[in-house]
Structure formats: structure tokens, C-alpha cells
C-alpha positions as CSV (number, residue, x, y, z in Angstrom):
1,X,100.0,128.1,105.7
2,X,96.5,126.8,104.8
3,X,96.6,123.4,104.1
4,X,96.3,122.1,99.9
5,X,94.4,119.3,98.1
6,X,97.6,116.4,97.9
7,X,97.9,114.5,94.6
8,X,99.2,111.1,93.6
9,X,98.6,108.4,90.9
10,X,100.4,105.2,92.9
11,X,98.9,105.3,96.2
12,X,97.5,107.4,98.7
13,X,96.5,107.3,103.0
14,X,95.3,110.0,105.1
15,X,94.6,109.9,108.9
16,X,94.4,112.1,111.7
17,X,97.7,111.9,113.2
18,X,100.9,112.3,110.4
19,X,103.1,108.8,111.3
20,X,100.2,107.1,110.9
21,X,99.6,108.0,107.6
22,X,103.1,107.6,106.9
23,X,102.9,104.4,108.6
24,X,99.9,103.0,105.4
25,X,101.8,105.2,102.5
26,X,104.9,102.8,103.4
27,X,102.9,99.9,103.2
28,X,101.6,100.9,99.9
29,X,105.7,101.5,98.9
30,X,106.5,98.4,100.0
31,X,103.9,96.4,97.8
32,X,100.8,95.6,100.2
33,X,97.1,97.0,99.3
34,X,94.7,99.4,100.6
35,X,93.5,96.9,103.3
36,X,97.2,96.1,104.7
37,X,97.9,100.1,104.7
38,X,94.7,100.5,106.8
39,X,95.9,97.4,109.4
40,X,99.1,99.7,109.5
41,X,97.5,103.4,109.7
42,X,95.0,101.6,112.2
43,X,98.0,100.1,114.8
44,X,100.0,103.1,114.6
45,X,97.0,105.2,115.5
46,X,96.7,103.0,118.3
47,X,100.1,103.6,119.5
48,X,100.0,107.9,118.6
49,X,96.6,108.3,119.1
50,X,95.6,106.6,122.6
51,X,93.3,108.8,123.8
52,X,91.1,108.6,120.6
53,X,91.6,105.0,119.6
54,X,93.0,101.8,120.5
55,X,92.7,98.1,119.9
56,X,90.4,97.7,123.2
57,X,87.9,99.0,120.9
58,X,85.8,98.4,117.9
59,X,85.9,99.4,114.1
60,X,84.3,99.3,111.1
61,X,85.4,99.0,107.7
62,X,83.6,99.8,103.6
63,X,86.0,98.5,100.9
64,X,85.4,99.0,97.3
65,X,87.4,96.4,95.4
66,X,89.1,97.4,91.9
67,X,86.4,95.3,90.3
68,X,83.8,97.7,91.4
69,X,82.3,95.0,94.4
70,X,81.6,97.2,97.8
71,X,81.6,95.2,101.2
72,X,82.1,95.6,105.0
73,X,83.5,94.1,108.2
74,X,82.2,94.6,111.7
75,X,85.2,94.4,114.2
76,X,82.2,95.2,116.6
77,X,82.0,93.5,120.2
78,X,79.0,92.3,121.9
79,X,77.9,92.6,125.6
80,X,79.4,90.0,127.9
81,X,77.3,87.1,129.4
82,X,77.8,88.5,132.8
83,X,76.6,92.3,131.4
84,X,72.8,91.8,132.6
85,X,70.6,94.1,134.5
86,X,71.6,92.5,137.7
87,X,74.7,93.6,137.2
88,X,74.1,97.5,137.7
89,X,71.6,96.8,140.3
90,X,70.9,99.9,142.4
91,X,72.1,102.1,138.8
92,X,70.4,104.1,137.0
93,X,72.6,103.6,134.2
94,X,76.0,102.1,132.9
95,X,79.0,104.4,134.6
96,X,80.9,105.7,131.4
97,X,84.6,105.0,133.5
98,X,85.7,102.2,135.4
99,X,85.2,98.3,135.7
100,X,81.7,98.3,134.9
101,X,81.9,100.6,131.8
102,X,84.1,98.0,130.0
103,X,81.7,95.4,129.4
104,X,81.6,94.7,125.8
105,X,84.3,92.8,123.9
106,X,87.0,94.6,121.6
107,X,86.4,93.8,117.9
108,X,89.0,95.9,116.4
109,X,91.4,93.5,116.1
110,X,89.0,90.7,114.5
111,X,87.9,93.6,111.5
112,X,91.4,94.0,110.8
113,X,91.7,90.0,110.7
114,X,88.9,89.7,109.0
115,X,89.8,92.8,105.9
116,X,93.1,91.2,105.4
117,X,90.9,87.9,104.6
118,X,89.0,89.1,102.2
119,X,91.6,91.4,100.1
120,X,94.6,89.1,98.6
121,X,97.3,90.3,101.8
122,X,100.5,89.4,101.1
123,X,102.3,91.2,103.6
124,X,103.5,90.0,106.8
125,X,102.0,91.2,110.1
126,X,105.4,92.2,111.7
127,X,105.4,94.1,108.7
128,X,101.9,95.8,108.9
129,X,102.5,96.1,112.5
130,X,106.0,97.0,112.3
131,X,105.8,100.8,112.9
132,X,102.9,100.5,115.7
133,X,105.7,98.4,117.4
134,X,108.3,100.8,117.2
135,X,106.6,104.0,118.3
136,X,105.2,102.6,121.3
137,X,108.6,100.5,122.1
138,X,110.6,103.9,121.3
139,X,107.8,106.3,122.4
140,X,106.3,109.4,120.3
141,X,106.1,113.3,121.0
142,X,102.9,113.7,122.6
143,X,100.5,116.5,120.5
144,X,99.1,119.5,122.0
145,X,95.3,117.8,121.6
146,X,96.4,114.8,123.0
147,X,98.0,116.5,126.2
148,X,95.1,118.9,126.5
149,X,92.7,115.8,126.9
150,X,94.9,113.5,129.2
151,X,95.3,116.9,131.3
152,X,91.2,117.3,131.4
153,X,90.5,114.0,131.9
154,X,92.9,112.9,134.3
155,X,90.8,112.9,137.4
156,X,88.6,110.5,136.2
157,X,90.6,108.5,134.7
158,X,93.9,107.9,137.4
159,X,91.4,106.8,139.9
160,X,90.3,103.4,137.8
161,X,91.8,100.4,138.7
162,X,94.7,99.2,136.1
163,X,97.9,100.8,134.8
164,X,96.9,104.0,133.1
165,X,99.0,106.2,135.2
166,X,101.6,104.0,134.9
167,X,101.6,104.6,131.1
168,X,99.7,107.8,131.0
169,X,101.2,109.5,134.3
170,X,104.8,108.6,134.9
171,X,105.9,111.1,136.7
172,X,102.8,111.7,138.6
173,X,101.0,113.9,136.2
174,X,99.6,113.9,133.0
175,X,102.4,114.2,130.2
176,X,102.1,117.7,128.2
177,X,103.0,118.4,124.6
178,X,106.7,117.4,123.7
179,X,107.1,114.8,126.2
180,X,107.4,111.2,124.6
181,X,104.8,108.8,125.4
182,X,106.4,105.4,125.5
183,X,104.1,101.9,125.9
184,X,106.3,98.5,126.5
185,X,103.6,96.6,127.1
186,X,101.7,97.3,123.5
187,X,105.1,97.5,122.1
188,X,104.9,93.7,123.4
189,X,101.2,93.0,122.4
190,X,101.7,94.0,118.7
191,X,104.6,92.0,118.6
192,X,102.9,88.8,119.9
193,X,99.9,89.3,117.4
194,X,102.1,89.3,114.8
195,X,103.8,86.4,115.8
196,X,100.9,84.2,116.7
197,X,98.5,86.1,114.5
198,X,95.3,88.3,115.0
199,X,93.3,85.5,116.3
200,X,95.5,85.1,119.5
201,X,93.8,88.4,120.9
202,X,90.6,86.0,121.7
203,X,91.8,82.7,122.0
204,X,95.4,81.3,123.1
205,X,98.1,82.6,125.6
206,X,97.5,86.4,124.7
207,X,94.0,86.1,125.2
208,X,94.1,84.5,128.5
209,X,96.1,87.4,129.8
210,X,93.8,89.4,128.3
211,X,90.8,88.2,130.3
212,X,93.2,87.4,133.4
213,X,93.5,91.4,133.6
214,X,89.7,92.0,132.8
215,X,88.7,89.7,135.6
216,X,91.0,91.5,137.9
217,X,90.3,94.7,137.5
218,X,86.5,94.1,137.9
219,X,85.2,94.4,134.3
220,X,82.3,91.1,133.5
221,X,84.3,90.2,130.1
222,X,85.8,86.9,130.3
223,X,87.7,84.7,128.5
224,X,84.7,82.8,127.0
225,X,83.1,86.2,125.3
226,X,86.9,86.9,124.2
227,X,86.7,83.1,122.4
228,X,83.0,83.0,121.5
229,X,83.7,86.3,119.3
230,X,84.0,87.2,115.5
231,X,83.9,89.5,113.2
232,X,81.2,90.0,110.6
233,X,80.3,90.6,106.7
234,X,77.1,92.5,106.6
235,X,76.7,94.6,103.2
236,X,76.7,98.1,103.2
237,X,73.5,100.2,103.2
238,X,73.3,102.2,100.0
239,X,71.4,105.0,98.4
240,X,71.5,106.6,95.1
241,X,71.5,110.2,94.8
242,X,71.9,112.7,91.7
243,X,75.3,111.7,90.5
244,X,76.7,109.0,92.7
245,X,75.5,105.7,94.9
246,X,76.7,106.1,98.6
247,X,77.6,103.6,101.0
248,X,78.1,103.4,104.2
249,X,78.4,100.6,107.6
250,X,74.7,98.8,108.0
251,X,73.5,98.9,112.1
252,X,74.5,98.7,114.8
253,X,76.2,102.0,113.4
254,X,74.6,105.7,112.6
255,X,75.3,104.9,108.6
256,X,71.9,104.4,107.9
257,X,71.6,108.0,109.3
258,X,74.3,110.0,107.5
259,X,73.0,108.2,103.9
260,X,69.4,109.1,105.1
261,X,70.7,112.7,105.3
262,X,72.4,112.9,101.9
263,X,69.1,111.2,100.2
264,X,66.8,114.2,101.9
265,X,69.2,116.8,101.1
266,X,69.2,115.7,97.5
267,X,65.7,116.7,97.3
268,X,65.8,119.9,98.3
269,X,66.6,123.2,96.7
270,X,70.0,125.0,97.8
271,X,72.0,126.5,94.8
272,X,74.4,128.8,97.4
273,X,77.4,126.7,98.9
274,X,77.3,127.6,103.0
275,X,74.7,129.9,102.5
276,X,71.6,129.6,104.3
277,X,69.3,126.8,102.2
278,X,72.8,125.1,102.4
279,X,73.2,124.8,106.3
280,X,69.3,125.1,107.2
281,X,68.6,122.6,104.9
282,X,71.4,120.4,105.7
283,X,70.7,120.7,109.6
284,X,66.6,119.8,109.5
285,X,67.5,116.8,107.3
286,X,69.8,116.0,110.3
287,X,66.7,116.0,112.6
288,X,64.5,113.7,110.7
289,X,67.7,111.6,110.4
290,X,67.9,111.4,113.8
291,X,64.4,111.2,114.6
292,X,64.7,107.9,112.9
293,X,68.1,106.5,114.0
294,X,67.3,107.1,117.9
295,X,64.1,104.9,117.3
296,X,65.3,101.7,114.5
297,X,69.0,102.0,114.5
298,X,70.4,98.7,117.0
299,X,71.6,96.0,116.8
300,X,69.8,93.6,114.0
301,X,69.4,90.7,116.4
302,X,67.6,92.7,118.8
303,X,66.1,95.1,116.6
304,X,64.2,94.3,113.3
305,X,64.1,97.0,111.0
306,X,64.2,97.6,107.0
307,X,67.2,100.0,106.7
308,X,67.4,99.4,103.5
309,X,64.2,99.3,102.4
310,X,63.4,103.3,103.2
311,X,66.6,103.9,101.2
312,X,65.1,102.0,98.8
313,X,61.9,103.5,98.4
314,X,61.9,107.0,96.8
315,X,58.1,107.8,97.6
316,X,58.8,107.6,101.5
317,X,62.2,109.8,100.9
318,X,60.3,112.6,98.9
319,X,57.7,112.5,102.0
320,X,60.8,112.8,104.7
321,X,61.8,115.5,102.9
322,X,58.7,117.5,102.9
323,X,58.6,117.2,106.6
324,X,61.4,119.9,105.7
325,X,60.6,124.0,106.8
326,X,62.6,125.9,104.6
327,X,62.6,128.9,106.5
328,X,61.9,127.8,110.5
329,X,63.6,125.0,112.5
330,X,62.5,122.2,114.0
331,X,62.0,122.3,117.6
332,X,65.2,120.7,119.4
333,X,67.1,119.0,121.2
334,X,66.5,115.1,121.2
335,X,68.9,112.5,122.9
336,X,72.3,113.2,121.9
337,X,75.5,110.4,121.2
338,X,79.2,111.5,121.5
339,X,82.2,109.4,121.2
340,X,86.0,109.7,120.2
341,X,87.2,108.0,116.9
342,X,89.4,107.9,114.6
343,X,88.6,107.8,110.8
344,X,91.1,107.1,108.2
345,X,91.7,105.8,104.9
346,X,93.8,104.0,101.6
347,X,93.4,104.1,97.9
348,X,96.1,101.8,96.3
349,X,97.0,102.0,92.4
350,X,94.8,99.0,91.6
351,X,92.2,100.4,92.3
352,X,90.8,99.3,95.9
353,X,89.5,102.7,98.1
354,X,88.8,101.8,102.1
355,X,87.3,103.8,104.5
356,X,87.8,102.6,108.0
357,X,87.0,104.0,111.2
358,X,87.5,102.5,114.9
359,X,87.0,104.0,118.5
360,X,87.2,103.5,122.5
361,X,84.3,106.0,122.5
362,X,85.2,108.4,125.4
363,X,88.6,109.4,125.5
364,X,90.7,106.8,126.9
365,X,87.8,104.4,126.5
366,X,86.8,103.0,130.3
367,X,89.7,104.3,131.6
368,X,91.2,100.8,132.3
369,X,94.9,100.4,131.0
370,X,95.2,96.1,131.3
371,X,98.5,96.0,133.0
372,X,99.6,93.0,131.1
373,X,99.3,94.0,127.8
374,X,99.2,97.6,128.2
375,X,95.5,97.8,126.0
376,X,93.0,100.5,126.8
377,X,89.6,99.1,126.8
378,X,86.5,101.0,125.4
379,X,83.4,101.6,127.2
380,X,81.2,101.4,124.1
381,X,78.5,99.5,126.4
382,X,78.3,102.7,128.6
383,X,75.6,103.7,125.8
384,X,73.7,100.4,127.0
385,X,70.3,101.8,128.6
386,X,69.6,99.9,131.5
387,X,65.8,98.6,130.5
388,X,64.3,95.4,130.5
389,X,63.7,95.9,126.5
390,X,63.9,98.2,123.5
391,X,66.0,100.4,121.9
392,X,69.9,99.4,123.3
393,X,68.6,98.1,126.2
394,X,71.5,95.8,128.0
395,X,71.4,92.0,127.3
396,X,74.5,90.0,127.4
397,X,75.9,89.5,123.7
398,X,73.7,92.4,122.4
399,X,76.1,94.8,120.5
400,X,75.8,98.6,121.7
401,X,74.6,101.2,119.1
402,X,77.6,102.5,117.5
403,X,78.2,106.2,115.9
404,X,80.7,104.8,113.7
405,X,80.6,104.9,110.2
406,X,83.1,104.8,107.2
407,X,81.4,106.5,104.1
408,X,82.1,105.6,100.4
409,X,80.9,106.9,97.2
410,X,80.6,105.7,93.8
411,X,79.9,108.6,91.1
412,X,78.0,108.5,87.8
413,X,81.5,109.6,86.2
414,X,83.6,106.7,87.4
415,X,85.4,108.4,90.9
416,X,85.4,107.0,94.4
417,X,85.3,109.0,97.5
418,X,86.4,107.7,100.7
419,X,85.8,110.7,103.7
420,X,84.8,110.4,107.1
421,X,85.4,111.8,110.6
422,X,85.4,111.5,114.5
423,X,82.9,113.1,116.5
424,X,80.3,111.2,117.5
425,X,76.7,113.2,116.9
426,X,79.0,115.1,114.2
427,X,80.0,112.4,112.0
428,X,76.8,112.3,109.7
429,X,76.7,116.0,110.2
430,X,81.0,116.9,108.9
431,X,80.4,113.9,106.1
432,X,77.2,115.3,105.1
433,X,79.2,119.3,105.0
434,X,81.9,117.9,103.3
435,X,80.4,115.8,100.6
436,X,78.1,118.5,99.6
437,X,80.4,120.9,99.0
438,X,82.9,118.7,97.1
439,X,80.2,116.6,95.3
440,X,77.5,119.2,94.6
441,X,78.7,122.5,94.5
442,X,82.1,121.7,93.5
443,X,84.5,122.8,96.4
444,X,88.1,121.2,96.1
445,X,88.4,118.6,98.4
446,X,90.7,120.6,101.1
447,X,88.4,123.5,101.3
448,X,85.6,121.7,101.7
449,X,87.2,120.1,105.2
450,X,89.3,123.2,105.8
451,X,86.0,125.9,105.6
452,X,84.3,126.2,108.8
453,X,81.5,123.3,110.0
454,X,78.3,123.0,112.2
455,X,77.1,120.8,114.5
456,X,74.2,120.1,115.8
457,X,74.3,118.3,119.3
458,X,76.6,117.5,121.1
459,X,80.6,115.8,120.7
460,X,83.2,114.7,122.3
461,X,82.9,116.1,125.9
462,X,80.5,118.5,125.1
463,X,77.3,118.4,126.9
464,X,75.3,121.7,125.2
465,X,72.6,120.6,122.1
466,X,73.0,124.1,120.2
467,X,73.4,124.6,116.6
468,X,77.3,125.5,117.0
469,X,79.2,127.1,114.1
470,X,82.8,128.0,113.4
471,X,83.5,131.4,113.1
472,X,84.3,131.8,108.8
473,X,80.9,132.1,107.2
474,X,79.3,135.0,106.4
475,X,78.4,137.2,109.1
476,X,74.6,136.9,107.8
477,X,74.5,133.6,108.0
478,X,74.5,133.9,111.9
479,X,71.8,136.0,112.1
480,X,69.7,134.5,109.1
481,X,69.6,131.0,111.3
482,X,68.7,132.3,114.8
483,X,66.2,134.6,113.0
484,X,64.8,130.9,111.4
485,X,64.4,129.3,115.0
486,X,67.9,127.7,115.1
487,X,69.7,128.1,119.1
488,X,72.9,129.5,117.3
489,X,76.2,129.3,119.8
490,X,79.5,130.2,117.8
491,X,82.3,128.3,118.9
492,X,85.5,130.1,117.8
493,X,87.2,129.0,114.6
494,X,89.0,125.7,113.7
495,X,87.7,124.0,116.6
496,X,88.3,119.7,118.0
497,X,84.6,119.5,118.4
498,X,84.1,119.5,115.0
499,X,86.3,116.2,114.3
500,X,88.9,115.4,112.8
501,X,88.0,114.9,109.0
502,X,89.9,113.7,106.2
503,X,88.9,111.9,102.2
504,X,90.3,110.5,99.6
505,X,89.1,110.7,95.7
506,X,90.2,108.3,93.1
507,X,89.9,109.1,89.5
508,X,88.7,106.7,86.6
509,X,92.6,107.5,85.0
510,X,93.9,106.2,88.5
511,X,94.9,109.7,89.9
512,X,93.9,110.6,94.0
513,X,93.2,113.6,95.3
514,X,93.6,113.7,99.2
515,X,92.9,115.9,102.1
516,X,93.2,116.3,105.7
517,X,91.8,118.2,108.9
518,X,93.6,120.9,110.0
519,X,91.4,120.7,112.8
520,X,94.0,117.5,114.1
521,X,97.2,116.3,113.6
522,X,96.8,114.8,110.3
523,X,98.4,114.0,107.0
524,X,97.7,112.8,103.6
525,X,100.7,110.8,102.1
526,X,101.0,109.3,98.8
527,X,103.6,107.1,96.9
């Protein structure tokens, strides 16, 4: 049964696997805000959704407060101090598995520390955490995605030093759908953050295991890049666009790009919802978006850069956007990102909207499972290029380009939009698809995830840089963009590689309008 637009007035969550967004809707019952139910949607999808995300890995977060205020938090790690070229000497770049692929701290849990600061919690964190505890002390049915990836990915990832096939691989093979995934040792972890709080992940008893396990298994983070760590409050970029002000993560992350696509699109002329001018014009914004990103987008310290200053400045847009060929496409590829995330996301009846996202990047992240503590740890600094300087070159504490982004919108008329994705290249790509049909051609909210998607690129495992496309448009449509130039590669219907999607839309009279990919294994749940 095709999936329906889910409405509420006292609270709302929706995330890519179903107990987690249970897991944030009974926060929100229970009294806590937007921010807790995020902390509680984001451990649970820890515990149910391993292979995508985990607290070995980083996350960013865009709150809109009921008072109308929009701010961020980086939970974003930085290279360790041993991570230098010397390192990878003999490499001709960072292995994406293994030891040497987990070289940047995890910030996740420091942004959820650092939300819960800033938004009035009142909650307890055996409470937030409380579900995350029980699913992976009782175990939960694994999904037919998530056995499909441990079953691809296996080889590479059994072979890494740590306990991932003791989790992962019990009885010697990868566990297929239906068979209950249980994890004592992050059943343990959660419970000791909540007892000795978030802070113990990078300094105190936990943390020393922590970097006890690291240190074993070969990875260069330490206990002193665990304690010299923190979250941080950089604003939001923003850009105003005919109707609404978007927001989304500032750099390291892609936000910069997926705004700078929505500004360019504004300006041009498409009246036909996935028609043609819709797509075209949506995918050659995407190049000059990227064009961009793949040269500016770092991290600050490294990488100076006026982000917000192009958003700012309309003259520079309107000349971006006649770079645009209506009719013939750009000449690709250029160098591709991928990743695996998990977006997500809360609206509670005051008023606050959050849009969160957080990642290993590859599935299972390094591969390394710390025996201890049962944590996966990300390989985010894979992406490091090994160079002396310039863009994401490899110094220690340097923070890796991210493809992470949360996206927020503030219309003219008083709603607020929280939508996002996983998928790498295609998260500016799905946000920019699913926002224009909602926001300017007025598609309900499900349909607009549920109809069929592009991407340009690659994601998520896939190594080809065509223009692929569902099957669900109109037959002409196919034919219209290979005739225009475009490397067209149809990819079947419903497909993982386009993410895993999901928004929320709050209403000035305090209703919420929520949908969800059926793409994953999602939800939306409301009070």
C-alpha cells in the first residue's frame, strides 16, 4: 500500500528505521523536546541501524527554536596527531577499511551533548538512552537492507582486526533478515554514558577503554585526541529564495552546496513538476554546485572561504545561473563523494523543528568493532587526500570534508520544513528533488519522497558517475535527457541508492505533516 502524508498537532519524529522513530515519538509522550527525541531516534539508530550509523561516527545537527532563532552543532571529529603523511608512507591514499582508515575522532556523541545543552533538557539520559539500551541488550530483527549489506560487505570487513564478527558474524556468517542482532557490549556503553554522562566517551574510565581498543587494534587515535575534543556552534549558512530562507550545516559539510543548488534553481524557469526543465535544470545547477564545493568546501581552519558571502550576494547567483544550458548538459563526471548516513528528525508542540543527520561513512564505518565497548568506528578520514597541502589534504586535527547535511526551511507563510537524506553525492541532489516539488510545485510531502529520484554521481557503493533515474517518470523524459547530452542509466524503481529520505512540516496553527522513504525501513510517528 503506497505510503500517506502522517499528521499530528502534539509531536512528531521520522527516521529511517521504524523503532527509532518510535524510540523520539516516546520521548516527545513522555515530556522531553525535539532535541531529547533526536538523542533518542539517534542511539536507537545506532543500535538498529549499524551498518549506516553509529556513535563511532560524526553528526550534525540545525535546530530552529520556537522563538524563531536557527543554530547548529558540529559533533564532528578531527584528524589525530599521529594522522600525518608519514603515517601512510609508501600509500597512495588512506585505505577506506582497517586500522589506518579510523583516524579521526567520533564527534557524535559530543553533538548530542552539546544539543541537549543548548535546548532546556529535562529528561534523563537513561531515559533518552533507554530504548538504544534495550534493543541492543535484547537484540532486533535484522532488515532485509541491513542483511543484504553485511552479506556484500563481509569480506572486507571480517578480515579487520577487532570484534565485528563476533557481533556481526556469530555463527560464522553474516546474519540474514529475521535473525536478531544482539550487541552486549553497546548495550553496556549506553548504559555507562548515561550513568557517567556524554562526556565520559572522551575523558574518564570509558574513554580510556575506548583508546585502549584504538591503540590495539592499530588505529593513530589516542586517548589525548579523545580528551582534547569538542563539539562546536558555528551558524548555519542561509539563503533566501522565493518564498522561504533555507538553512543548512556550514563546512566542513556539502550544506553550502545543496543551498547553492536551491538559490540557482530559483532562478530559472521550469513550470512542469519532473518534467524535463525540472530535472535538467535541477541536475546542471548540481554541477556548478559541485564545481564549487570540490574546490572551497573544507574545513574553515584549513580553508578560508566566504560561504556565506556568495549566498549573500545575488549578482554572483544570477551569473552562476546563467552558466546554466537549458537544453545541453554539461560535460561530466568530476570527483565523486559517497558515504552512508542516517538523516532524521523532531518537531515538538512548542514549536522547536531539528534536523539531524550522523554517519560512519562506508557501511560499517572502518570496519573496526572496539571489542570493549562494542562501538564501530567511522572511517570519515579515508576521504583525507594524502598531499602536502590543499583541498582535504591530511594534517593531524584537520576535520575531513563531510557530505553531511541537515536542511531546514523557514517559509514566507510561517511553516518549517525539516527533510534530509543518506546518500552521500545524493543528499543535495534527493533534498533539492524533494523540496522543489513540495515547496514549488506543490506535491504533498509523501509523494514528493515516494515519486521516483535522480542522481547524479555516485552513492553508497556505487562506483558509475551516470545520470541514474528510477523507473516512474514519463517515458519521454528518458529520451528528452540523453537527447540533451545527459549519460542516462535507469536503475530499476524504488531503489537504496537513492537514500533513504524523510521531512517533517510544521504549520503556523502547530499542526505536522510527516513523511518517510519507502525506499528504507522508516516511519513517521507522532503523539
Amino acid at each position: 500500500m503506497p505510503l500517506s502524508t502522517i499528521s499530528g498537532r502534539s509531536g512528531m519524529t521520522t527516521a529511517p528505521h521504524f523503532l527509532a522513530a518510535q524510540a523520539g515519538r516516546d520521548v516527545l509522550r513522555d515530556g522531553g523536546n525535539a532535541i531529547e527525541a533526536c538523542v533518542a531516534i539517534a542511539a536507537t539508530l545506532a543500535v538498529v541501524y549499524p551498518h549506516m550509523t553509529g556513535i563511532g561516527g560524526d553528526g550534525f545537527w540545525v535546530i530552529r527554536e520556537p522563538d524563531g532563532r536557527v543554530h547548529g552543532v558540529h559533533g564532528c571529529g578531527g584528524a589525530a596527531g599521529l594522522a600525518d603523511l608519514s603515517l601512510y608512507a609508501g600509500l597512495d591514499a588512506v585505505p577506506t577499511r582497517g586500522p589506518l582508515a579510523a583516524n579521526t575522532v567520533a564527534g557524535t556523541i559530543s553533538g548530542w551533548e552539546a544539543a541537549l545543552a543548548s535546548g532546556g533538557s529535562t529528561l534523563p539520559l537513561d531515559r533518552l538512552l533507554r530504548d538504544a539500551i534495550d534493543h541492543a541488550r535484547a537484540g532486533v530483527t535484522v532488515t532485509a537492507g541491513g542483511a543484504g549489506i553485511a552479506a556484500a560487505k563481509g569480506p572486507e570487513l571480517r578480515v579487520q582486526p577487532g570484534a565485528y564478527s563476533v557481533i556481526f558474524e556469530p555463527e560464522g556468517s553474516p546474519l540474514v533478515k529475521g535473525d536478531v542482532l544482539r550487541q552486549p557490549a553497546l548495550a553496556d556503553t549506553l548504559e555507562r554514558l548515561a550513568r557517567d554522562g556524554l562526556g565520559s566517551f572522551y575523558t574518564g574510565a570509558l574513554a580510556e577503554d575506548i583508546a585502549a581498543d584504538l591503540t590495539a587494534l592499530g588505529s593513530p587515535v589516542g586517548a589525548a585526541d579523545l580528551a582534547a575534543h569538542g563539539a562546536t556552534r558555528p551558524e548555519p549558512l542561509h539563503v533566501p529564495i522565493g518564498g522561504a530562507t533555507l538553512y543548512n550545516s556550514a563546512p566542513p559539510t556539502q550544506g553550502f552546496a545543496s543551498l547553492l543548488i536551491l538559490a540557482l534553481y530559483d532562478r530559472l524557469a521550469a513550470e512542469a513538476v519532473d518534467g524535463f526543465d525540472h530535472v535538467h535544470g535541477l541536475v546542471e545547477v548540481t554541477k556548478q554546485a559541485f564545481l564549487i564545493r570540490d574546490t572551497h568546501v573544507g574545513d574553515p581552519a584549513f580553508h578560508a572561504y566566504d560561504w556565506q558571502g556568495l549566498l549573500d550576494d545575488p549578482a554572483a547567483l544570477d551569473a552562476l545561473a546563467a552558466k546554466i544550458d537549458p537544453t545541453t548538459a554539461l560535460p561530466w563526471p568530476q570527483p565523486p563523494q559517497y558515504g552512508d548516513t542516517c538523516w532524521f528528525a523532531a518537531a515538538d508542540k512548542e514549536g522547536r523543528v531539528v534536523s539531524c543527520i550522523q554517519s560512519t561513512y562506508h557501511e560499517f564505518g572502518s570496519g573496526l568493532v572496539l571489542p570493549r565497548t562494542g562501538i564501530t568506528w567511522q572511517n570519515r578520514g579515508s576521504s583525507f587526500r594524502l598531499a602536502e597541502d590543499g583541498w582535504n589534504a591530511l594534517k593531524p586535527g584537520r576535520k575531513p570534508f563531510h557530505t553531511l547535511n541537515p536542511a531546514l526551511a523557514l517559509f514566507d507563510d510561517g511553516r518549517v520544513m525539516a527533510y534530509g537524506t543518506m546518500g552521500g553525492e545524493g543528499q543535495p541532489q534527493t533534498q533539492a528533488a524533494i523540496f522543489t516539488r513540495y515547496a514549488r510545485y506543490g506535491v504533498d510531502l509523501q509523494e514528493a519522497i515516494s515519486r521516483p529520484r535522480w542522481l547524479l554521481g555516485r552513492t553508497w557503493g556505487d562506483q558509475s558517475t551516470t545520470l541514474k533515474l528510477e523507473d516512474g517518470f514519463d517515458e519521454v523524459l528518458y529520451a528528452q535527457l540523453s537527447a540533451a547530452g545527459h549519460d542516462v542509466e535507469r536503475v530499476g524503481a524504488l531503489t537504496a541508492t537513492m537514500g533513504h529520505a524523510g521531512a517533517i512540516v510544521r504549520h503556523p496553527d502547530g499542526r505536522m505533516d510527516g513523511a518517510t522513504d519507502p525506499r528504507s525501513d522508516g516511519a513517521v510517528a507522532t503523539c
